[in-house]
N, C-alpha and C positions, 0 to 999 in steps of 0.2 A: 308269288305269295309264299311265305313260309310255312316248316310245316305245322301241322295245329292237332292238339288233342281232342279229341269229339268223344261225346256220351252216346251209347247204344239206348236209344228209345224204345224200340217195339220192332216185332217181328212179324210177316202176316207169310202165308202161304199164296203164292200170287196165280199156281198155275202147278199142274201135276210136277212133283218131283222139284218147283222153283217156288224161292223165296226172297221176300221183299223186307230190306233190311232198312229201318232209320234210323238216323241219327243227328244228334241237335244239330243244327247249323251256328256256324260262329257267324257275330253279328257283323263282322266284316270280312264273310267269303260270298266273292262274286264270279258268277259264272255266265256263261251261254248256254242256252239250249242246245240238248247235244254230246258238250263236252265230261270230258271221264277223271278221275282221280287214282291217282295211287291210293290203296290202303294195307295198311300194317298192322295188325296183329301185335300186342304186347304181350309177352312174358308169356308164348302159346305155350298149353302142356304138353302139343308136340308137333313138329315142326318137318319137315321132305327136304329133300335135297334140292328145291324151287325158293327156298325161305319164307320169310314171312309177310312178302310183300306182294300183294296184287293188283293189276290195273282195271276198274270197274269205271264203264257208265253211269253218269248219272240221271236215272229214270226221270227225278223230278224235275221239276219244272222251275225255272228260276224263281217265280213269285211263288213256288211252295214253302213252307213254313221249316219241313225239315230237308235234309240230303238223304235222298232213298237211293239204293243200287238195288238190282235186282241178278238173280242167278239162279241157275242151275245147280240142282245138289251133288254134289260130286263126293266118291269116296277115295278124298285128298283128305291129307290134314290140316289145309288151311280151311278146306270146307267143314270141314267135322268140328273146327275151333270156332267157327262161325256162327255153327249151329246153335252151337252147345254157350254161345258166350250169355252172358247174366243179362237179365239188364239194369242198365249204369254201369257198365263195364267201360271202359276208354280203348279209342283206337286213334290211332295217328290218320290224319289223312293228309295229303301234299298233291295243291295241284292246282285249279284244273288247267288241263291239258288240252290240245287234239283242234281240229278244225273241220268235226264233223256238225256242221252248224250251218241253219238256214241261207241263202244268199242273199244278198241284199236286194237284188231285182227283182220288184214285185211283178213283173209280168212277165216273166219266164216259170214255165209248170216245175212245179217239185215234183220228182217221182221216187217213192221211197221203195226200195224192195227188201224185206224184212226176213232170214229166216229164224224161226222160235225166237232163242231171245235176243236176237240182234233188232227185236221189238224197244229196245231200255231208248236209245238215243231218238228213236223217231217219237215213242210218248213224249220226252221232254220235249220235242219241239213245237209239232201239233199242239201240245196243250196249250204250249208259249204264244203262238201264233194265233192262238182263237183269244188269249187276253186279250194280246194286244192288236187285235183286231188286225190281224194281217189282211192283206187283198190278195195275197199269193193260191194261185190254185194250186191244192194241195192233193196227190192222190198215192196210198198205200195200197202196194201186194204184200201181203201178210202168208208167209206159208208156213203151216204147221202138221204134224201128224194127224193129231187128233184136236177138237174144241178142247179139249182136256190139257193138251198141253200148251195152248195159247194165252200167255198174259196178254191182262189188257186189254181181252177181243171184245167186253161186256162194255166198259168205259169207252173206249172209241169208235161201237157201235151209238152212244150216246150221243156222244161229240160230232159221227156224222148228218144227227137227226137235228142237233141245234147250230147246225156250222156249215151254211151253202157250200163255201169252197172247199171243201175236203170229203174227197170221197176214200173207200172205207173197202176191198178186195182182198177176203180172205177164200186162201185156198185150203184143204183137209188133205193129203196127201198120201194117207196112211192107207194099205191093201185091208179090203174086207170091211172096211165103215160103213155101216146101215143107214139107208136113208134117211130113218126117224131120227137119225145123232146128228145127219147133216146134208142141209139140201145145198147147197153152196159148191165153188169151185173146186174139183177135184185134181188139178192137172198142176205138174210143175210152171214154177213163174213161166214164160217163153215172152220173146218180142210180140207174136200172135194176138197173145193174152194182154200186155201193154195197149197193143195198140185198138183193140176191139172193146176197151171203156176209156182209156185215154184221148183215141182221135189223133191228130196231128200231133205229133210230140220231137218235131225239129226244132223246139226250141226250150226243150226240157232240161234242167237240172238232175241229175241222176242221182241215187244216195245204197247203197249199199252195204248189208250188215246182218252177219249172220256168221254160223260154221266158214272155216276156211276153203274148205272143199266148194260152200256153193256160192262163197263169193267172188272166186276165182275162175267158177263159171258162168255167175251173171256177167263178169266184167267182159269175159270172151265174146256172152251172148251180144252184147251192147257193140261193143267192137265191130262182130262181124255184121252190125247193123249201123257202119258209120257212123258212130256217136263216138266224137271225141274224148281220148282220157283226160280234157280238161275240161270235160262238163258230166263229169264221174267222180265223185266221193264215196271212198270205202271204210268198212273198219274191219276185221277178222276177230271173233269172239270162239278161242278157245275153251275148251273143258275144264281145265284144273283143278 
């Protein structure tokens, strides 16, 4: 698909220090659950030696109405032009890309491992999946510092209350969190962890997306647990 100009709609705060940006969708951009887009910045008032193009997830869900991305605030200049853009301001986007997207065999387990906001591709697809009425059991480890810094921990505790097959494992991770902020899993992902609300998971679909650092070490983790790298889907979500 060519590339296309979009309208900035609206801006929300999705999650400590992140924000959730939309914008219209053209009426003939199609996507998957999952997959990410280029975006570009026009005429920034200032711009890094990166330029002014970057590769983002797309959070929303195919049957949503606009294209949301979601991010981490960063003191870039692409993030600061971000921030600061109007709304109805235009940006180019080109895409989508990537084949981080559901599999098609509905009885093989999803196992999503998420960390902070390598959360954007698993919302699109959960959401996508509970339309469309998938039969896929669905299960997330979600790890974050703090509840504070979790998008989307409010919305897909929702979605595990109205949605049998998708279960819902967030961990807090941060040193010093008091119990009243959080009774929930304190411990880094592990296979342990996996396997102690998942069960049998020889015939899981793996998904992976977060920091490069800990995707590189769930992949290991997975590895050294005989799970093929062809039943492993990654993405790495840089800073910028």
């Amino acid at each position: 698909m060519p590339a296309q100009h979009v309208v900035l709609k609206n801006k929300k705060i999705a999650a400590r220090e992140t924000l959730s940006v939309y914008f219209e969708r053209p009426h003939d951009f199609q996507y998957k659950a999952g997959q990410s887009i280029d975006l570009t910045v026009l005429n920034p008032p200032e711009t890094d030696a990166e330029g002014n193009t970057r590769a983002f997830t797309l959070a929303s869900a195919p049957f949503e109405r606009d294209l949301m991305i979601t991010t981490r605030v960063r003191n870039s200049a692409f993030k600061r032009t971000l921030q600061k853009m109007p709304i109805g301001a235009e940006v180019q986007i080109d895409g989508p890309f990537g084949n981080m997207t559901l599999h098609s065999n509905e009885t093989r387990l999803a196992v999503f491992l998420a960390g902070g906001i390598g959360i954007t591709p698993f919302r699109s697809i959960i959401l996508q999946a509970v339309k469309e009425k998938k039969t896929h059991k669905l299960i997330l480890f979600y790890s974050n510092r703090t509840p504070r810094d979790a998008a989307f921990i409010d919305e897909l505790k929702t979605v595990e209350l109205v949605y049998g097959n998708f279960l819902l494992i967030a961990t807090m991770t941060g040193s010093g969190l008091p119990d009243d902020e959080w009774s929930g899993e304190r411990e880094y992902i592990s296979y342990r962890m996996m396997h102690r609300y998942g069960g049998d998971l020889s015939n899981a679909v793996y998904y992976c997306a977060g920091p490069p650092k800990m995707v590189g070490a769930l992949r290991t983790m997975l590895n050294e647990n005989s799970v093929n790298d062809d039943d492993i889907r990654s993405e790495e979500f840089s800073g910028y």
